[in-house]
C-alpha positions as CSV (number, residue, x, y, z in Angstrom):
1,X,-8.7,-0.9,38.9
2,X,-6.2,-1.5,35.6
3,X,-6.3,1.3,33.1
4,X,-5.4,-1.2,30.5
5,X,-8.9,-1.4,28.9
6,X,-8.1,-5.0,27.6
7,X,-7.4,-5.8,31.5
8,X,-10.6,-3.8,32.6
9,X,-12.1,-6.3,30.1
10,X,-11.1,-9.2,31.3
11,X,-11.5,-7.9,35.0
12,X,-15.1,-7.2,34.8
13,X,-15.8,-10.7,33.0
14,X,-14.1,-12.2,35.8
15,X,-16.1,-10.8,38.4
16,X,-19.4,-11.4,36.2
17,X,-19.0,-15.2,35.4
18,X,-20.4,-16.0,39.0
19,X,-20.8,-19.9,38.7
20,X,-19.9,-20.3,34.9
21,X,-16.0,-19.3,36.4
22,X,-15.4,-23.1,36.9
23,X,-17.0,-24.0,33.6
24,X,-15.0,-21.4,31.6
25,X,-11.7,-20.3,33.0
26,X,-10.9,-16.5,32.0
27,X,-7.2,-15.6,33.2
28,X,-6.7,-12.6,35.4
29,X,-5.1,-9.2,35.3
30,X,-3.0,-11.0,37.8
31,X,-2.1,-14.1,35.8
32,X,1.3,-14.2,34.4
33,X,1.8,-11.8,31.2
34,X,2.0,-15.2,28.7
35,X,-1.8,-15.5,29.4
36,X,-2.5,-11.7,29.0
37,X,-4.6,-10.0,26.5
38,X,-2.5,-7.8,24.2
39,X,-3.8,-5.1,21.3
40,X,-3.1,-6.4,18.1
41,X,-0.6,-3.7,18.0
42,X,1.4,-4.8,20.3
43,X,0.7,-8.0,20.1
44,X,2.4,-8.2,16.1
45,X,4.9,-5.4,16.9
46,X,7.4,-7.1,15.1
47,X,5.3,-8.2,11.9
48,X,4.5,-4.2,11.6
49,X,7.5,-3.3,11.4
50,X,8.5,-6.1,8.5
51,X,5.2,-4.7,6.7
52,X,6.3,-1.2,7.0
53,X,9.9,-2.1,6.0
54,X,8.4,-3.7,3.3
55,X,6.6,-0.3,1.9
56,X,3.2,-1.0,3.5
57,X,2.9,2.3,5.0
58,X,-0.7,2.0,5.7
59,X,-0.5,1.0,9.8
60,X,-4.1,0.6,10.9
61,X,-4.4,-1.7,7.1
62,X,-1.2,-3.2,8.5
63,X,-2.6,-4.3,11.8
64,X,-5.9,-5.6,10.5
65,X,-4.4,-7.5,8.1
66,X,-2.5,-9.2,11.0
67,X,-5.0,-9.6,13.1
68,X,-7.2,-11.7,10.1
69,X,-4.2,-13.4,9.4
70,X,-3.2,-14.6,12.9
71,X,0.4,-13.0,12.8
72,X,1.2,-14.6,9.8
73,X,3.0,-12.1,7.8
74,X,2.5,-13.9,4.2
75,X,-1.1,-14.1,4.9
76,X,-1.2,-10.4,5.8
77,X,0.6,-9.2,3.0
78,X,-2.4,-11.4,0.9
79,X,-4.8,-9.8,2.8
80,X,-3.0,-6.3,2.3
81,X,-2.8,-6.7,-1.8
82,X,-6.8,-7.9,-1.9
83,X,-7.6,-4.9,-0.7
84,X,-5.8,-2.9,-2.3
85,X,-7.0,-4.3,-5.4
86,X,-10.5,-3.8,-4.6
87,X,-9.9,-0.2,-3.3
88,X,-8.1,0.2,-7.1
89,X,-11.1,-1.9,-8.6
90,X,-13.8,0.2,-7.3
91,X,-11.6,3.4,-7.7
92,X,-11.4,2.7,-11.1
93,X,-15.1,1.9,-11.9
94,X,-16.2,5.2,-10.1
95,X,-13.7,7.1,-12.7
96,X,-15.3,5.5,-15.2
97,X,-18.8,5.7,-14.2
98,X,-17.9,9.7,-13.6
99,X,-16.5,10.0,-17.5
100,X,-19.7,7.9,-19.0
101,X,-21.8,10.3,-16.8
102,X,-19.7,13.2,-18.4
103,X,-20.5,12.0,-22.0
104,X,-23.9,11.5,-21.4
105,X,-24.1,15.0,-20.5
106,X,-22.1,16.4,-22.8
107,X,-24.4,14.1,-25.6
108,X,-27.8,15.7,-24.0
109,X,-26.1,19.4,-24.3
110,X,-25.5,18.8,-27.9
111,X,-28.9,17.8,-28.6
112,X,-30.7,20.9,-26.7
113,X,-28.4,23.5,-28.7
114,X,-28.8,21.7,-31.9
C-alpha cells in the first residue's frame, strides 16, 4: 500500500467505487504522475518560493492563499493582503476595545474614592 496519504486516498476510492468506476473515472496510484494528486505544497512549489521572495514569510498563509487562488500568484498575493488587513482590522479594534475598557475602569475608580 502507498505511504503517500493523497495516493492512499485515491487508492481506497478506487477500490470503493464498485459500479460507479465507469460512471466516474478516478486515476490510479499507477497512472502516470500528470494525473496524480499533489499537496498544495508541492504542487505550487515554485509560487512559494516567489511569495517568500517577495517577504511573505508566512508559509502555511502562503500555501492557502494558493490553493484559493488556483496557483495564481497575483490572486494569492490579494488573498494574502485581505487577510492581513483583517488580522490588523480586528487587532486594532481589540486594542481599542482594551483601552475604552481601561477608561471605563479607571472612570468607576474615580467615582468610588471620590
Amino acid at each position: 500500500m502507498a505511504n503517500n496519504p493523497w495516493e492512499m486516498n485515491l487508492n481506497f476510492r478506487n477500490n470503493n467505487l464498485g459500479t460507479m468506476q465507469n460512471a466516474a473515472s478516478v486515476p490510479s496510484s499507477s497512472s502516470s504522475s500528470s494525473s496524480t494528486v499533489r499537496s498544495p505544497e508541492i504542487e505550487f512549489q515554485q509560487q512559494i518560493q516567489e511569495l517568500e521572495s517577495m517577504g511573505f514569510s508566512d508559509r502555511a498563509l502562503n500555501i492557502e492563499a494558493l490553493a484559493h487562488a488556483n496557483g495564481q500568484l497575483d490572486a494569492a498575493v490579494d488573498y494574502i493582503d485581505a487577510r492581513l488587513s483583517n488580522d490588523t482590522a480586528t487587532e486594532s479594534q481589540n486594542t481599542q476595545n482594551s483601552s475604552d475598557n481601561d477608561k471605563k475602569d479607571n472612570d468607576n475608580n474615580n467615582k468610588k474614592e471620590q
